[in-house]
N, C-alpha and C positions, 0 to 999 in steps of 0.2 A: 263391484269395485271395492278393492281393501285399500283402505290408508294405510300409507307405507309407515307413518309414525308411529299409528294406535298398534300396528302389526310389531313393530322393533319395542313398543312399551310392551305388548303381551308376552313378547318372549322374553322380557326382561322382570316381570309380574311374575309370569309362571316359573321361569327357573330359581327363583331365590326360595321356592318352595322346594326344589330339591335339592337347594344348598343346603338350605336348613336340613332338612333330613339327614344328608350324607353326612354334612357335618358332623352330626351324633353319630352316627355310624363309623363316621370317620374314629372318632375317638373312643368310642367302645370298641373298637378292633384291637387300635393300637397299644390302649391301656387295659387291656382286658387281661392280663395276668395279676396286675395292679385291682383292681374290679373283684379278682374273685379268693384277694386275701383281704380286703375290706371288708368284703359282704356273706361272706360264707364261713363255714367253722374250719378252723386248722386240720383238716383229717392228713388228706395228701395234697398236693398239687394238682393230679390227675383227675381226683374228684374236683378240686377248686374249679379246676377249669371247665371241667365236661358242666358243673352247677352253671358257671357264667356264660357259657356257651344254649346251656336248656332253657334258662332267661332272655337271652337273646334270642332264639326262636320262637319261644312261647305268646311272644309280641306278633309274630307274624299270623300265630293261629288265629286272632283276631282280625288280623287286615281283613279276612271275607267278610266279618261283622260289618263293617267299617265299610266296604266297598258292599254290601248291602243295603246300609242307612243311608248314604252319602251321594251313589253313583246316583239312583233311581231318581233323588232331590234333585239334584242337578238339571237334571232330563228336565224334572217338574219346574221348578224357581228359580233357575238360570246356575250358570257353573261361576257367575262371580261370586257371588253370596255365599254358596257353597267353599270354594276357595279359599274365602275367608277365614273362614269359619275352622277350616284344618288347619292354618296355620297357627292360630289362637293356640287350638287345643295344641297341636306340634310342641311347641316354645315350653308350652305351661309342662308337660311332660319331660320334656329335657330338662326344663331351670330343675321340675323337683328331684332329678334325681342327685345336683348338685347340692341338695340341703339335707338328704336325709342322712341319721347319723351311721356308725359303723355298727358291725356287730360286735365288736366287744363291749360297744356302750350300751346297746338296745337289745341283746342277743337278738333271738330270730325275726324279729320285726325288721330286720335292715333288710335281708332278702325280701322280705312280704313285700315290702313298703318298694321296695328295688321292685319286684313282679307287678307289681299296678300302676307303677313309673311306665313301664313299660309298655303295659297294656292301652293306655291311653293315648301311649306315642301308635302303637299299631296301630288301633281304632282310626285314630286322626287320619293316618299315612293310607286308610282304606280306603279314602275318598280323592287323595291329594296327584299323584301320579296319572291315574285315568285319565283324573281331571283336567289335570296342567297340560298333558297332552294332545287331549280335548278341545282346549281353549286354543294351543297356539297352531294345531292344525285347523281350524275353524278359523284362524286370523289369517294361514297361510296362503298367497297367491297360489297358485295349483302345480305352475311351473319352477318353485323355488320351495315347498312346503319340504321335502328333504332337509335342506339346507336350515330353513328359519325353524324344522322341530330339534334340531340333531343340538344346539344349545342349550336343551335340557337335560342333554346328558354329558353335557359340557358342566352345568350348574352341580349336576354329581359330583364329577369326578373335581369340579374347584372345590366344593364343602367337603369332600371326604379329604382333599390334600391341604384343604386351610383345616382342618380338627388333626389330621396326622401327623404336620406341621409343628401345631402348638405343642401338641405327647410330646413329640420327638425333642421343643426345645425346653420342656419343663423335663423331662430324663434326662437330657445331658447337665442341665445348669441346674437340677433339685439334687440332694443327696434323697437316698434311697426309703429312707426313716420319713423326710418329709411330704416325700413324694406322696406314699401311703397314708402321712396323715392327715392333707391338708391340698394339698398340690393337683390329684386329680379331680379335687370340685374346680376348680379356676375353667375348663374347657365345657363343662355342661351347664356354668353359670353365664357364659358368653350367649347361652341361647336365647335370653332375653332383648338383649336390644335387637339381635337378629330378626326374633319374628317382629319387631314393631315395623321395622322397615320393610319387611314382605307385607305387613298388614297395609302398611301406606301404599304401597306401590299399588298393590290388588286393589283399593278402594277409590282409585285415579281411574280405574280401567270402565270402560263401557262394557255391554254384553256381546256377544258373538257377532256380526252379519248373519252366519247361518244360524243359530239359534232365536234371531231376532226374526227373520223371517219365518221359521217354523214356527214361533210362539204367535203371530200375526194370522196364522193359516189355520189357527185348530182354536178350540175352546179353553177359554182360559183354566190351564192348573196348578194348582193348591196344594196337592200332599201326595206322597207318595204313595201307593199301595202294591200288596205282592202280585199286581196285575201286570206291573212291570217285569218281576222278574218271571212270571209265566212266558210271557212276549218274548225276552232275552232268550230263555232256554226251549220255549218251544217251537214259535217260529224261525228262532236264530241257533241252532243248534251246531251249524257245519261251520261259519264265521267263530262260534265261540272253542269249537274243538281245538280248530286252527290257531285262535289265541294264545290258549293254555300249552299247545304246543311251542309255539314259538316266544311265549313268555318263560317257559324251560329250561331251553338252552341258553335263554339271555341269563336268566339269571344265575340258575346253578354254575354257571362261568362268571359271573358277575362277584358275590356272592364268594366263589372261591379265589380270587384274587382280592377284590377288598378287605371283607371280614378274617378269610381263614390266615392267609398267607402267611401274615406277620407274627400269626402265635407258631405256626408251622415251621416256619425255620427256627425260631427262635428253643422251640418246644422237643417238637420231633428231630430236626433235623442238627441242635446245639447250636446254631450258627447266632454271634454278638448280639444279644437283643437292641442294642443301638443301630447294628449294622443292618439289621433284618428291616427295620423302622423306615432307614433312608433309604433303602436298596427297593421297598415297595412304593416307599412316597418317590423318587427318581421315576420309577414307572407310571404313576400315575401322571404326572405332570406331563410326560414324554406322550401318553395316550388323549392330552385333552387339545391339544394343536390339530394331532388327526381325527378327532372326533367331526367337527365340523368342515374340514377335508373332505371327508367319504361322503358327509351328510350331502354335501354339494355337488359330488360326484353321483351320488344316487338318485339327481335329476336328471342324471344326464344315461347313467346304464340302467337305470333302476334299484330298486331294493333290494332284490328277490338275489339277480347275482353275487351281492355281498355278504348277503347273510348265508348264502348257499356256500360261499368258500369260505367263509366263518365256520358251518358244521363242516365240512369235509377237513378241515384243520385241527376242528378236537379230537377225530378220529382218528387224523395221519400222524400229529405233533404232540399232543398231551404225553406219550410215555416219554418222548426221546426228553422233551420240557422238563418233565420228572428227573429225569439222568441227571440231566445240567445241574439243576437243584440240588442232586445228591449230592453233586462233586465238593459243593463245599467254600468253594473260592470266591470272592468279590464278581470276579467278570463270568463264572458259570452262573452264579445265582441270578446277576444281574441279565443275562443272557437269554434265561430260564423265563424268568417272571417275563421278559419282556414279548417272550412268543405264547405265552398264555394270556399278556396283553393285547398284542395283536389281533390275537385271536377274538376278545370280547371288544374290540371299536368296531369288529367288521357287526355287531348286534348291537352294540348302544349307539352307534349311527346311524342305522336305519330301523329300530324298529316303533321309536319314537313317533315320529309319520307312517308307519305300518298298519299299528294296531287302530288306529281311530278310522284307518279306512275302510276297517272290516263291516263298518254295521252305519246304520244310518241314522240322522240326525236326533231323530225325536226316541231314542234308547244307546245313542252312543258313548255319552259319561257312562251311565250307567252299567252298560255290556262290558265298555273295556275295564271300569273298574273290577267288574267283578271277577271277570276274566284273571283279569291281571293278578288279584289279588288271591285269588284259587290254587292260582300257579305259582305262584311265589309262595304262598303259607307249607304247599305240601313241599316242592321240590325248592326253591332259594333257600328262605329263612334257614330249615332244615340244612342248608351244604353244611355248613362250618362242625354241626353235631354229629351228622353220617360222616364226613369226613374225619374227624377226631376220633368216631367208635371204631371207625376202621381200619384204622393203625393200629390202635390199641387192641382191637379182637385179633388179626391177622399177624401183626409184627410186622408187615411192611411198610416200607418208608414211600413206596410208590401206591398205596393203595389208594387215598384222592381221583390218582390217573382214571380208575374204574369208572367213577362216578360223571369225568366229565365226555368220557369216549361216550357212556349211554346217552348223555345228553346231548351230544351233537347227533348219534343216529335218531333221536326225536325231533330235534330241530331239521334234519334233513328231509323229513318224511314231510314236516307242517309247511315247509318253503315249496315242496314239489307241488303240493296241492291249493296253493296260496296263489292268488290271481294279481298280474304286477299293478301297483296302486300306484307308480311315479307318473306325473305330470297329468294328470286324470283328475276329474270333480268329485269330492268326496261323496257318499254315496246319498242320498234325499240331496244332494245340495247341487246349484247349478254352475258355472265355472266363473273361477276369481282368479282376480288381477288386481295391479298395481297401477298399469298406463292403460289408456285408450286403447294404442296399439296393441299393448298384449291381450285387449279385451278381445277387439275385434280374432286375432291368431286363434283365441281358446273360441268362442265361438264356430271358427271356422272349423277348429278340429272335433267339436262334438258335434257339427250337425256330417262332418266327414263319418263316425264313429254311428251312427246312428241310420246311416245310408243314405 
């Protein structure tokens, strides 16, 4: 039996960790042309930007660090403490990149100092995702776990359009001079009271049901060791394939509608960089009402079919999407983005409750973080740079498209071989509810499932 309150507190704990996160992302996307004549040397634009773009990735090649140290802990000394502990670091990462100075005042120390800013946000962010995932699927009744995980990528999509928000209202109301001098620290100095209130919320929360029960059943542990990650990869090898698969497609769609977009039209495509700003944050907002839609609906059909016509959509949709794009107008663009939107709710609504069903209790922080975070370092983080090099080597304005067609035939492949996880007991764990009645229902359907 879950409390229905402690359950609405964890989803409400765990997603302001990916507020925070997005948040940042939120605003290094937006202001990232801004970013990369602060911090880098006047050469081109082209270089400014591909330099602010290899920074931005270069944070991701850490996440598996990250999702190394952090997931395995988890498993061991509970996913609250852990939780914690990422958002600390998270904050402290973000505030500093709003203090360091520029490089005409520090020459190369601004990017250095910008690179280890960053690094410390990956690290953190290695533990944070899995984890939050973790925690609110482990709070979630079994027959509504869809629904109550799918507001973590609600908590996304509100921090990337509260940080896109603020770009957007310091470029129209800054001149251009102050923007650059002063203006874009004001959004990554915001990240300070942010995480004190993640830290509060997280520090209200109890530990899992399921993790309470397993930590009651085994002998008490203490520290992490790479014993953990043998177990993860060698007895769990087919669950983790499946992960990196289906954390693929989510992201390198993810990933190129948040981060890349906004320099993409603005960049590749000319199109009003004010206009490029509001025409992606319209979209975002537009996709975070359906995000928790689908999530709810994935109780009801499953997962498996949503994300299944999620991939079949970057494969049928992504060029003509491009077309749209090209065209150049208010309602092509806005058109454009919003079927490449569509296309990433049918993944950031269900795979949130996806991933943590894969593996079972006593190495699930830890599997899915690292999983995740695998998959993301080689193919997310990286979209916004492969996609940048590959306008720029090719000359075409549709070459993005490439990148998201192969990842929906990955995503298609990891969905066909993926077993439906809706309304089902997570795996070591036995079936949760919210009422008696629904207690007695689940009961009756695993001992049905069981013959």
């Amino acid at each position: 039996m879950v409390d229905e309150r402690q359950a609405k507190r964890a989803v409400a704990a765990a997603a302001i960790g990916n507020t925070m996160e997005w948040f940042d992302f939120g605003v290094y996307s937006y202001i990232a042309v801004v970013i990369s004549q602060v911090f880098f040397p006047p050469t081109s634009s082209t270089a400014q930007l591909l330099s602010t773009f290899a920074t931005f990735a270069v944070a991701f090649l850490v996440r598996p660090l990250g999702g190394f140290f952090f997931g395995p802990l988890g498993d061991r000394i509970g996913r609250r403490k852990v939780l914690a502990t990422t958002m600390v670091t998270m904050a402290l990462g973000t505030l500093a990149i709003g203090l360091i100075p520029s490089y005409a005042t520090i020459g190369l120390w601004a990017p250095v100092l910008l690179l280890v800013a960053r690094l410390v946000q990956g690290f953190s962010t290695g533990g944070e995702y899995g984890g939050a995932a973790t925690f609110v699927s482990e709070y979630s009744p079994d027959r509504r776990r869809g629904f109550m995980a799918s507001w973590l990528e609600f908590g996304t999509l509100a921090g990337y359009s509260l940080g896109a928000a603020l770009v957007t209202v310091l470029t129209v109301t800054m001149t251009p001079q102050d923007l650059t001098g002063w203006g874009w620290r004001i959004p990554f100095l915001v990240a300070g009271p942010l995480g004190i209130i993640g830290l509060y919320l997280r520090f209200r929360l109890e530990e899992t049901p399921a993790y309470r029960k397993s930590s009651e059943s085994e002998q008490p542990r203490t520290a992490a060791t790479f014993r953990d990650l043998r177990t993860i990869f060698g007895r769990h090898w087919r669950p983790m394939l499946k992960c990196l698969g289906l954390v693929l497609v989510f992201n390198v769609t993810n990933y190129m509608v948040t981060a890349y977009m906004p320099t993409y039209l603005s960049s590749v495509l000319g199109f009003q960089h004010t206009s490029s700003l509001t025409l992606v944050l319209v979209t975002m907002v537009l996709m975070m009402g359906l995000i928790v839609i689908l999530g709810r609906y994935s109780d009801r059909i499953g997962r498996l079919p949503i994300a299944g016509v999620g991939s079949v959509a970057l494969i049928a949709l992504t060029f003509p999407a491009f077309l749209l794009l090209s065209q150049g107008t208010v309602a092509a663009v806005l058109g454009g983005l919003l079927v490449l939107g569509l296309t990433l709710v049918c993944f950031s609504s269900t795979m949130p409750s996806t991933l943590p069903a894969l593996f079972p209790t006593d190495i699930r922080y830890g599997a899915v973080s690292v999983g995740f975070n695998i998959s993301v370092a080689l193919f997310g983080g990286t979209t916004p740079l492969v996609a940048e090099a590959l306008v720029a080597a090719t000359g075409m304005k549709s070459a993005p498209a490439f990148l998201l067609v192969a990842a929906g035939a990955v995503g298609l492949v990891a969905v066909y071989f993926t077993h439906e996880p809706a309304g089902r007991s997570l795996p070591g764990s036995g079936p949760t509810a919210t009422s008696r009645r629904e207690a007695r229902k689940r009961v009756r359907e695993e001992e049905n499932e069981q013959g």
